[in-house]
C-alpha positions in Angstrom: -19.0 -7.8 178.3 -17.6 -10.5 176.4 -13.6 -11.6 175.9 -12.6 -12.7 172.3 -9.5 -14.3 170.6 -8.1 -12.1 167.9 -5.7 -12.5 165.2 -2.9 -9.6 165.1 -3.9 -7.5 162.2 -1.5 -4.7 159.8 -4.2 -1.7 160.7 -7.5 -2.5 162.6 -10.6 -3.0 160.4 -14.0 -1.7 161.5 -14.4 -5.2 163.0 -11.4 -5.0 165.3 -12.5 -1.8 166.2 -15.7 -3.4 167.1 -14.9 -6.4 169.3 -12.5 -3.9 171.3 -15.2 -1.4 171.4 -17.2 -4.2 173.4 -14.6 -6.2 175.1 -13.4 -6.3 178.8 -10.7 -8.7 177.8 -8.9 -9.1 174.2 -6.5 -11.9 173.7 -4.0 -11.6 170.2 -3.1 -14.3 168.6 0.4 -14.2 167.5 1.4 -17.8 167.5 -1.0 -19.0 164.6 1.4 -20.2 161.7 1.3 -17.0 159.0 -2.0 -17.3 156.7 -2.3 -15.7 153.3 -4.8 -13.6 151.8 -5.8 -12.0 155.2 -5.8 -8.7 157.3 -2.5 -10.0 158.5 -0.4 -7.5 155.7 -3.7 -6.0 154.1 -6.5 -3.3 154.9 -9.0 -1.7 152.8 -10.0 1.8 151.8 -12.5 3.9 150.0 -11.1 5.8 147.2 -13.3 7.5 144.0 -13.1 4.6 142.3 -14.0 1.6 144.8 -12.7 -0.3 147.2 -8.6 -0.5 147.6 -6.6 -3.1 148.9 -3.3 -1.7 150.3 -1.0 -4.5 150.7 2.1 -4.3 153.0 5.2 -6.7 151.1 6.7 -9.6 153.0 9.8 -11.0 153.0 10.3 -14.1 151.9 9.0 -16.3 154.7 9.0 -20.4 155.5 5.6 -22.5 155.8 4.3 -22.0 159.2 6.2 -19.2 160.6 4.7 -17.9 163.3 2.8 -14.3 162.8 5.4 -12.7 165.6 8.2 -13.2 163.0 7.1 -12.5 159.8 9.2 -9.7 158.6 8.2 -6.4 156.0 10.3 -5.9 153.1 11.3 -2.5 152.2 12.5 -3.5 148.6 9.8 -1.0 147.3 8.8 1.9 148.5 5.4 0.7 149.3 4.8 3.0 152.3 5.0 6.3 150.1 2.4 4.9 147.2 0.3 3.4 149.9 0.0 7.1 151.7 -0.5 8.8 148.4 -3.8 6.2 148.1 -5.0 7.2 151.3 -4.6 11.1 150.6 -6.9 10.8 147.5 -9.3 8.8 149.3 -9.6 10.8 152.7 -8.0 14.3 151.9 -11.5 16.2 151.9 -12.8 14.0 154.9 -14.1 15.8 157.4 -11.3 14.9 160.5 -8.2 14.0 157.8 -6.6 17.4 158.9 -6.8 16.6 162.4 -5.6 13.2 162.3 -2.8 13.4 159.4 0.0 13.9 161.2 -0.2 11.3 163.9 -1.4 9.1 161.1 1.4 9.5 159.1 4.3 9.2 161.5 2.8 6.0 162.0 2.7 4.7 158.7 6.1 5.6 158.0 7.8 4.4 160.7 10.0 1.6 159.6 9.5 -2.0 161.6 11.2 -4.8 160.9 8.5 -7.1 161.9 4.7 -6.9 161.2 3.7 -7.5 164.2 5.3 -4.4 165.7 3.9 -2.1 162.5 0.5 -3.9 163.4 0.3 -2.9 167.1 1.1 0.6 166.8 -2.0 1.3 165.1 -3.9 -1.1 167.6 -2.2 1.2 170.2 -3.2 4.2 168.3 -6.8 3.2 168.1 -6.5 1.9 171.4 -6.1 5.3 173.1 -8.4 7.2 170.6 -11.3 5.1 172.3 -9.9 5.6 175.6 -11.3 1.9 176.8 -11.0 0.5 179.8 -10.0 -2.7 178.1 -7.4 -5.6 178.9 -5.6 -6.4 175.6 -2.7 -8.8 175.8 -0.5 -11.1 173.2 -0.6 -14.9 173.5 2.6 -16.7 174.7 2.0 -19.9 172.4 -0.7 -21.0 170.0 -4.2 -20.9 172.0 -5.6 -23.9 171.4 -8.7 -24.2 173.3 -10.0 -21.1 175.4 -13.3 -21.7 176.9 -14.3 -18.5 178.5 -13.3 -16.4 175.4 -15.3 -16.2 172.2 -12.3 -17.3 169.3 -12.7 -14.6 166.5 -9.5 -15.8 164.7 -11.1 -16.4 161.7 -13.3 -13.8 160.7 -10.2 -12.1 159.3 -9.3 -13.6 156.4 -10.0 -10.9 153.1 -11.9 -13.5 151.4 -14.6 -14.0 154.2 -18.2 -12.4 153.0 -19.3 -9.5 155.5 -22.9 -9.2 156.8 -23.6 -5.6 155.8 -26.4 -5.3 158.1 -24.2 -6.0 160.9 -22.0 -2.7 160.8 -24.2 0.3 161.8 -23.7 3.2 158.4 -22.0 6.4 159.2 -20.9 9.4 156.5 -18.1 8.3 153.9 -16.8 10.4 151.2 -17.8 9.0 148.3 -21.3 7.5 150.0 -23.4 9.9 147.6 -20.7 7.9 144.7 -20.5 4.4 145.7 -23.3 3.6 148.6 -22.1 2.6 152.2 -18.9 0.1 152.4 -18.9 -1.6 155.6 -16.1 -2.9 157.4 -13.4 -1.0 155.9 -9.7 0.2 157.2 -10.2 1.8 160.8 -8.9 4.7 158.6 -12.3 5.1 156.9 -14.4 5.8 160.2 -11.3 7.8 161.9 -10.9 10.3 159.1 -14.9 10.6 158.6 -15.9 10.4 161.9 -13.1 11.8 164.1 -14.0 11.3 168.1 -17.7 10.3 167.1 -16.6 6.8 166.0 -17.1 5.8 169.3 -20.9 5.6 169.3 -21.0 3.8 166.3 -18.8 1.6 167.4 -20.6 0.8 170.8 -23.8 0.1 168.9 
């Protein structure tokens, strides 16, 4: 199995989910100097109408502060519209039920910093796919890593996806809108409950 570099991202995407799916060894980068317009403070979902991009406000932060210390700002009560979003987009999924609670004291749990919002959905998911994996934060900016494959920037929200990369599995609104790959780790929990696994495994 192979050991990637990762960014630290706000809620897992089906590509995070991947490369832990088929890691031994998972190194998060937290050091990296704060980019915008990536998975950082945004995750996607399905709703009737398309794709959404839920976006988690920041306070106001200086050029490049690290990731660790980037801080959520609460002036909005962003976590409560956010939800409602993922309720109209998942509520008749097959595993919503089972999952909304734990989901939900998650997302309204109220950290300070990002990166602890961040890692207690990679902790979630973590444990849902009961791996056998060693995940750890960097202690400074990794630089150069030979024996790990650096994935830091295949997060950024702008970045085309290779659909035929990311293996299809049942979505609400499939019949509506045709497969959407790589979205919020959300998408294949709710639809797929403790089946994600296999998909994820390839």
């Amino acid at each position: 199995m192979t050991k990637y570099i990762v960014p630290i991202v706000c809620i897992p995407n089906i590509q995070f989910l991947t490369l832990m799916a088929q890691s031994e060894n998972l190194l998060i980068e937290i050091f990296e100097s704060f980019p915008r317009q990536t998975y950082r403070n945004r995750f996607e979902i399905a709703g009737p109408n398309g794709i959404q991009k839920l976006v988690i406000p920041l306070q106001k932060y200086a050029n490049h502060t690290f990731t660790k210390d980037i801080r959520i700002s609460y002036d909005e009560n962003w976590q409560r519209k956010h939800w409602r979003s993922i309720i109209t987009a998942y509520n008749s999924s097959p595993y919503f039920l089972y999952y909304q609670d734990d989901i939900e004291k998650l997302f309204f749990q109220k950290h300070h910093f990002l990166m602890d919002f961040s890692l207690s959905f990679i902790n979630f998911f973590y444990n849902q796919l009961h791996l056998q994996l060693n995940f750890q934060l960097s202690n400074a900016f990794i630089k150069e890593q030979f024996d790990f494959v650096d994935c830091r920037q295949m997060f950024h929200g702008r970045n085309q996806v290779d659909e035929k990369s990311f293996r299809p599995y049942y979505q609400v609104f499939e019949t509506k809108l045709g497969f959407i790959p790589n979205l919020s780790a959300l998408d294949i929990l709710f639809n797929l409950g403790p089946e994600m696994f296999v998909i994820l495994k390839k």
